[in-house]
C-alpha positions in Angstrom: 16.2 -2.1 -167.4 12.8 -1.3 -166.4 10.3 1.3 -168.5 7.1 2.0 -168.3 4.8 3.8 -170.3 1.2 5.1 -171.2 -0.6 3.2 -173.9 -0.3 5.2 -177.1 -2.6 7.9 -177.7 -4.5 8.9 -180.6 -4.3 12.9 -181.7 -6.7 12.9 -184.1 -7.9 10.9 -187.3 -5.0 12.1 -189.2 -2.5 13.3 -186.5 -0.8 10.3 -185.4 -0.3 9.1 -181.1 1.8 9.9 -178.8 3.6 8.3 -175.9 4.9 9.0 -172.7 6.9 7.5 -170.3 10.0 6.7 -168.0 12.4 4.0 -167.2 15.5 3.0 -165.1 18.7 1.3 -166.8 21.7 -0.2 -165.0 24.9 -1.0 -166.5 27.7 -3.1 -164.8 31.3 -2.6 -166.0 34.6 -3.8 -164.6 35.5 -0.8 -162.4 32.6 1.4 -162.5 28.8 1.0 -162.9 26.4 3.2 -164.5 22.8 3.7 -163.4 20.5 5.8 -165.8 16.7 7.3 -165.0 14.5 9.4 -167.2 11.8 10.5 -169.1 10.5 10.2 -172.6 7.8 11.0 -175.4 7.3 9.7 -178.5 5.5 10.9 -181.5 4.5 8.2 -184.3 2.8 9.4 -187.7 2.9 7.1 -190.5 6.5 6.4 -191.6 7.9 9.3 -189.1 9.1 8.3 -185.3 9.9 11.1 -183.2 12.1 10.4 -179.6 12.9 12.7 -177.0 13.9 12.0 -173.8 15.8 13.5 -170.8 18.1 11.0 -168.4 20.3 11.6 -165.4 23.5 9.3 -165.5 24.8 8.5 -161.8 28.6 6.5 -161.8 29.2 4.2 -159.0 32.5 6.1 -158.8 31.5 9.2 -158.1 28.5 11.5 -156.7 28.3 13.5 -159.5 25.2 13.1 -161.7 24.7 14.2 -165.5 21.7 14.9 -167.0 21.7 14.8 -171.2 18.6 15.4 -173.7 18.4 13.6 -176.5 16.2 14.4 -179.6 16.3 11.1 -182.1 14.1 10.7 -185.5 13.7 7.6 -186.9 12.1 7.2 -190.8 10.9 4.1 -192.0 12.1 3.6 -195.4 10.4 -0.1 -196.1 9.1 -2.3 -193.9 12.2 -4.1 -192.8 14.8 -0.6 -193.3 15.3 2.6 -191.2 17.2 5.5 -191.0 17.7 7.3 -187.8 19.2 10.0 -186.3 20.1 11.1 -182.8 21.2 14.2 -180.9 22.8 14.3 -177.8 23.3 16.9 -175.6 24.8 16.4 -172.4 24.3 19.3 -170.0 26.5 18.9 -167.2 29.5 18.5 -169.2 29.1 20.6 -172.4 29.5 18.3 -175.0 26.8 16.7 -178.2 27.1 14.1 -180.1 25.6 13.6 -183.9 24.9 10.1 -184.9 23.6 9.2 -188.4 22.8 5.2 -189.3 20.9 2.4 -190.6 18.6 0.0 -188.9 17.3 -3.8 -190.5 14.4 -5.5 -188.5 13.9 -8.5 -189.9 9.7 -8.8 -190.9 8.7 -11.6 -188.8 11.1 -10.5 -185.9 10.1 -6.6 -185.9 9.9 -6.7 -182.0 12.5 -9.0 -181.5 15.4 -8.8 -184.0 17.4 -5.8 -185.2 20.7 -4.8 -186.8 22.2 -1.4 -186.6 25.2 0.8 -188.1 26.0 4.5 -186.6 28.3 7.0 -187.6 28.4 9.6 -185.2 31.0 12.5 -184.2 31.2 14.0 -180.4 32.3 17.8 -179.5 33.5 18.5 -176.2 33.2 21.9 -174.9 36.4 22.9 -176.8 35.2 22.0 -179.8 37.2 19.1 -180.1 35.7 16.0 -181.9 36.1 12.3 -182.3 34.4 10.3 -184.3 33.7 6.6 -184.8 31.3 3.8 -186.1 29.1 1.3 -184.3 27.7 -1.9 -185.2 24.9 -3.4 -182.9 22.8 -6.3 -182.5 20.0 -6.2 -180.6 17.7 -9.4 -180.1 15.2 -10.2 -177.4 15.0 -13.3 -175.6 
């Protein structure tokens, strides 16, 4: 994936900076590709990261695109330990999703390293939910 974005701006002694940006994601899977674009801003004030962002999803398999919104704060607990939440909306097909979870970035890896458990549950427009629980590893190269 590819995302670029402004250089973080200050709002004020006190106020914390703010980031804007947009990005393009590709994912390849056996029968069906999935290629994402969209826009973000983030809001950072001390131990408080604020996410939203709006993305159109396009399937190789169809010519349908959906467009979701998701809304995701992050606090910082310690250094290394987070907790984060994200909502997702998507538009075209009615549904949300809650997720609730942990995150562990390892000190000297912060940029590079980082462990994370969600919970989350999804509605569909007939207010029918799963749930389920993801583990993910994330490391750069």
């Amino acid at each position: 994936g590819v995302i670029l974005s402004s250089a973080p701006l200050a709002l004020g002694k006190n106020s914390g900076t703010l980031t804007f940006g947009t990005g393009f994601f590709a994912k390849e899977f056996d029968t069906n590709d999935k290629h994402t674009g969209g826009s973000f801003a983030e809001y950072n004030y001390k131990r408080l990261k604020l996410n939203m962002q709006i993305a159109q999803n396009k399937y190789s398999n169809s010519s349908n695109f959906e467009t979701s919104f998701y809304l995701t704060p992050e606090f910082r607990i310690s250094d290394s330990l987070y907790l984060k939440t994200r909502f997702i909306k998507n538009i075209t097909l009615n549904t949300k999703q809650d997720e609730f979870g942990l995150a562990y970035k390892p000190k000297n890896n912060k940029n590079s390293l980082e462990f994370e458990i969600n919970a989350s549950n999804r509605y569909n427009q007939n207010s029918e939910y799963n749930q389920r629980i993801k583990f993910t590893t994330s490391f750069k190269i």
